[in-house]
Structures are given as structure tokens and as C-alpha cells.
SEKE-605781 format. One record per residue (C-alpha): y, z, x; residue in three letters. Coordinates in nm, 2 decimals, padded with zeros to 4 digits. Example, Ala and Ser with C-alpha at 12.3 -4.5 7.8 and 13.67 -1.06 7.14 Angstrom:
REM SEKE-605781
<atom c2="-00.45" c3="00.78" c1="01.23" residuo="ALA"/>
<atom c2="-00.11" c3="00.71" c1="01.37" residuo="SER"/>
This chain:
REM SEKE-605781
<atom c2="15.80" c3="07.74" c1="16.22" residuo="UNK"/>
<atom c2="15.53" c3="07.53" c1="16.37" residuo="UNK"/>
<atom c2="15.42" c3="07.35" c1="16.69" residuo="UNK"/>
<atom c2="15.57" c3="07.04" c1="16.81" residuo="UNK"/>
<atom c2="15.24" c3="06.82" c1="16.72" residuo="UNK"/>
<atom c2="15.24" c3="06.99" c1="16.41" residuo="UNK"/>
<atom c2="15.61" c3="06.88" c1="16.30" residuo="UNK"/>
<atom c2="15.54" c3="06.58" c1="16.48" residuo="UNK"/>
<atom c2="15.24" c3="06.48" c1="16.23" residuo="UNK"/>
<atom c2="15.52" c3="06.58" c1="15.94" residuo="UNK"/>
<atom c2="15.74" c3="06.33" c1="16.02" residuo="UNK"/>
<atom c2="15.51" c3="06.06" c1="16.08" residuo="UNK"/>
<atom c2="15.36" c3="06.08" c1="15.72" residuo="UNK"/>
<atom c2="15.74" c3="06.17" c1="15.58" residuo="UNK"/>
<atom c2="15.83" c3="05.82" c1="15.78" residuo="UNK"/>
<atom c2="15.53" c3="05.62" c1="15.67" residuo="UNK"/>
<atom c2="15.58" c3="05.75" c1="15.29" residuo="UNK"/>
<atom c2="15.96" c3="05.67" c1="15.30" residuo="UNK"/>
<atom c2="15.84" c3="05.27" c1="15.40" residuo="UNK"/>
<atom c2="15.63" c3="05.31" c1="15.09" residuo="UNK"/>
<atom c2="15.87" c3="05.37" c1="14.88" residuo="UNK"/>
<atom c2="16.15" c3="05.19" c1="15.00" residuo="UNK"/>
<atom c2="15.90" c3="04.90" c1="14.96" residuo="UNK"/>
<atom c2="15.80" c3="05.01" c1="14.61" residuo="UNK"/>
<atom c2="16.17" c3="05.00" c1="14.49" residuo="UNK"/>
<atom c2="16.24" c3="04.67" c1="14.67" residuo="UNK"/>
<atom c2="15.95" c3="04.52" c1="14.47" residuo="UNK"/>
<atom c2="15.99" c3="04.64" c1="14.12" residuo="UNK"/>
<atom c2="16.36" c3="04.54" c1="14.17" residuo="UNK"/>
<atom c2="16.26" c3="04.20" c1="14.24" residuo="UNK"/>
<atom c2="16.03" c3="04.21" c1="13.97" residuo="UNK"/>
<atom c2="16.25" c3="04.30" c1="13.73" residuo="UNK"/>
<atom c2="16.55" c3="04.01" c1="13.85" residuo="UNK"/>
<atom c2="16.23" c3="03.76" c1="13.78" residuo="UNK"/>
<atom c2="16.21" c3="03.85" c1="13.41" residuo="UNK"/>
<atom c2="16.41" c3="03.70" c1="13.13" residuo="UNK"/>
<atom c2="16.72" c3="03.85" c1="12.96" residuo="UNK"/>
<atom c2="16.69" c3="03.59" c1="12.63" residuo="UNK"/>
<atom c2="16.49" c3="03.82" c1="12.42" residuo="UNK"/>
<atom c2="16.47" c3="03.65" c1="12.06" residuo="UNK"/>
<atom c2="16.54" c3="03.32" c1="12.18" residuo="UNK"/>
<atom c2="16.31" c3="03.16" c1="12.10" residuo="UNK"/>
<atom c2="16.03" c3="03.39" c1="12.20" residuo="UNK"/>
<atom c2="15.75" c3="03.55" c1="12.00" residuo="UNK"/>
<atom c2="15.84" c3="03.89" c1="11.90" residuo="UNK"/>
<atom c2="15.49" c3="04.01" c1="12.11" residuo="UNK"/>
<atom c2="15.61" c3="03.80" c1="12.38" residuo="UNK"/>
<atom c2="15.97" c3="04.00" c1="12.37" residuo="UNK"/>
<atom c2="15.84" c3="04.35" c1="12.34" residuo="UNK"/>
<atom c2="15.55" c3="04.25" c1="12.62" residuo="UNK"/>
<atom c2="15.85" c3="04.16" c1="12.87" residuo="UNK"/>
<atom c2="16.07" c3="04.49" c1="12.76" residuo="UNK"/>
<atom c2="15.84" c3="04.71" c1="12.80" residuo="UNK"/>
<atom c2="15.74" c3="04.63" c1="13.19" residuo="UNK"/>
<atom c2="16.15" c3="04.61" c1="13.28" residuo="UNK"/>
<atom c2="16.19" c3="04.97" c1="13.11" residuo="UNK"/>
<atom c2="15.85" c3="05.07" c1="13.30" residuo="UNK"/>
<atom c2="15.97" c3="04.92" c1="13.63" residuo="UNK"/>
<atom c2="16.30" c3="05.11" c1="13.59" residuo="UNK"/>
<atom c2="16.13" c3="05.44" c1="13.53" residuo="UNK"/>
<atom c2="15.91" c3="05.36" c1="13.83" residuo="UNK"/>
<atom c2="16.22" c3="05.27" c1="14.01" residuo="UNK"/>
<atom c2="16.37" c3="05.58" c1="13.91" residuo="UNK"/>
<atom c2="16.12" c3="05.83" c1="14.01" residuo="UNK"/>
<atom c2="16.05" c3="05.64" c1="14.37" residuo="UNK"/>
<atom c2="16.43" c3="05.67" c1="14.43" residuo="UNK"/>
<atom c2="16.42" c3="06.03" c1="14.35" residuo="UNK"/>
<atom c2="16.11" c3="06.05" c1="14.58" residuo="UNK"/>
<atom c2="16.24" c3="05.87" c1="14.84" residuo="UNK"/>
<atom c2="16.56" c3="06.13" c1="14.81" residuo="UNK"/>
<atom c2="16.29" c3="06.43" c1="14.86" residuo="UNK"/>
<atom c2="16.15" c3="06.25" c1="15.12" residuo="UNK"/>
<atom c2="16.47" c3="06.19" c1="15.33" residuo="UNK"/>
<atom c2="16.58" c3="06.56" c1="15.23" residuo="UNK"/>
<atom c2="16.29" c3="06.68" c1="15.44" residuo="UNK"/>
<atom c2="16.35" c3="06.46" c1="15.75" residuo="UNK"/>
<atom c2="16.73" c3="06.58" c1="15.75" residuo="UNK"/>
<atom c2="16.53" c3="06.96" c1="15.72" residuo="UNK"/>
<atom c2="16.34" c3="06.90" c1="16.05" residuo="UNK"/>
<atom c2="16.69" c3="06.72" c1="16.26" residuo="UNK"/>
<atom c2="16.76" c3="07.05" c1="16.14" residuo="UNK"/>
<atom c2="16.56" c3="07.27" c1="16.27" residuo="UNK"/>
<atom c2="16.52" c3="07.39" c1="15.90" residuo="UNK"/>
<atom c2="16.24" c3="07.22" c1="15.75" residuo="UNK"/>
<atom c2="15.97" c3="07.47" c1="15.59" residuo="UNK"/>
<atom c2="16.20" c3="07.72" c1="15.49" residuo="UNK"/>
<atom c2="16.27" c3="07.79" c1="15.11" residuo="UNK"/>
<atom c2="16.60" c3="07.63" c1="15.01" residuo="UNK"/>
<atom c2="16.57" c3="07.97" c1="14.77" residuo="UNK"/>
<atom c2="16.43" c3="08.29" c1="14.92" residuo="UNK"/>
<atom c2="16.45" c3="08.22" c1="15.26" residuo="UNK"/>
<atom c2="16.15" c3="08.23" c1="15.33" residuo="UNK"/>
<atom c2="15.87" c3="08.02" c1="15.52" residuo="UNK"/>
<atom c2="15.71" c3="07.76" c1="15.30" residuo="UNK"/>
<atom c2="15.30" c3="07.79" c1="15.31" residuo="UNK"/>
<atom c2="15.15" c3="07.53" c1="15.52" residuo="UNK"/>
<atom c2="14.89" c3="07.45" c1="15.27" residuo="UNK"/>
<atom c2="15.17" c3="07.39" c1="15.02" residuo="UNK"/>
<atom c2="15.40" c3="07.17" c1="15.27" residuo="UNK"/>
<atom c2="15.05" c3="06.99" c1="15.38" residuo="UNK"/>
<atom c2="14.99" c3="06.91" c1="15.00" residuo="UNK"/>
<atom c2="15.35" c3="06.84" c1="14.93" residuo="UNK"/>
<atom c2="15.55" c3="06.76" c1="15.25" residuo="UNK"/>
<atom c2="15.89" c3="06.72" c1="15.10" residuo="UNK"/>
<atom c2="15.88" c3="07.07" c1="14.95" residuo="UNK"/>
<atom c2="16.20" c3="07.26" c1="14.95" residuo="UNK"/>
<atom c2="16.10" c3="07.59" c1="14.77" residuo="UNK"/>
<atom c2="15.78" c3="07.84" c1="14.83" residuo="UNK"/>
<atom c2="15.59" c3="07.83" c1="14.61" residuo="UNK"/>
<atom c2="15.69" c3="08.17" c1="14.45" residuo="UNK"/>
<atom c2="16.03" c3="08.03" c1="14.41" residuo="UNK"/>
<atom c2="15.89" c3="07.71" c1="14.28" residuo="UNK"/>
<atom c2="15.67" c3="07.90" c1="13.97" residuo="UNK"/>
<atom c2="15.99" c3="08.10" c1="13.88" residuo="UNK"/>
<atom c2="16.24" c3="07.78" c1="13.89" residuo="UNK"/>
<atom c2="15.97" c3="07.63" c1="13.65" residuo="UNK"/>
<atom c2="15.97" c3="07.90" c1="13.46" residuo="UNK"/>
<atom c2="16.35" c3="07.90" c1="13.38" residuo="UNK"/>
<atom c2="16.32" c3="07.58" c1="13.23" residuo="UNK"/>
């Protein structure tokens, strides 16, 4: 696949963006325990829909940093491997432009265009 500093680069951003998100969950769960659960009690009806609609944002944040944050761990599992930067699909070796932009990628892009496409 690649060079040792090469894979070794990989998992230092993988690593760093793994803190990031583990921090980004921990925080929007703890901002979501700090908000009230009395909605209509006594509360303007702007006030209510002000305070629902940041806990059902902060749960679809939430959401897609866990699934991130799965991606992201995927990949490190890929390179204890010995597998990381082959498609999951085809076989075969994942661009390095397309692992630089996306380093959690688990398809070629080829493979990625026609999963996509299925949809």
C-alpha cells in the first residue's frame, strides 16, 4: 500500500479526528441533559419550540458524529490490519487523493459512484 510515514501520517489525523469527535458527542450530550423536559409548563410556546428544536438538532449532530466516529475507528482497525486502502468492494487499491481527501474511505471511488447509484 504505502510507506510507513505515509500510514503513519494516516493514523495521526484518523487519531486526532477520533478526539474530535468523541469530544463533539460528549458535549452535545451534556448539552442536551442541561435542557428542560417540561415543555408547556408554563413556558411560551416560542420558548418550547426554541428548546426542541436544538435537542432534535444536537441528536442529529450526535447521530452523524457517532456514525463518523464508527468510520473513523473502521479505518484504524483497516491499518492493525494491514488492510486499510483497499476497497471493502472490488478489491482494489483506494486512490490516495481520495483516501487523503476522505481518510476513513472504505470503497474506490468507482465502487463508491455505483453504490450511490443503486440507491
Amino acid at each position: 500500500m504505502a510507506d510507513n510515514d505515509v500510514l503513519a501520517n494516516i493514523r495521526t489525523r484518523l487519531e486526532n479526528e477520533r478526539r474530535i469527535l468523541q469530544s463533539d458527542i460528549e458535549s452535545l450530550v451534556v448539552e442536551n441533559e442541561g435542557q428542560q423536559d417540561d415543555y408547556g409548563v408554563g413556558n411560551h410556546l416560542a420558548d418550547d419550540a426554541s428548546e426542541l428544536f436544538t435537542r432534535e438538532r444536537n441528536i442529529a449532530l450526535r447521530n452523524n458524529a457517532q456514525d463518523l466516529l464508527a468510520h473513523v475507528e473502521s479505518a484504524l482497525r483497516r491499518l492493525d490490519e494491514g488492510t486499510y486502502g483497499i476497497c471493502a468492494r472490488c478489491g482494489k487499491a483506494i486512490a490516495a487523493e481520495r483516501l487523503d481527501a476522505l481518510p476513513y474511505a472504505i470503497y474506490c471511488i468507482t465502487c463508491q459512484s455505483e453504490i450511490e447509484h443503486q440507491r
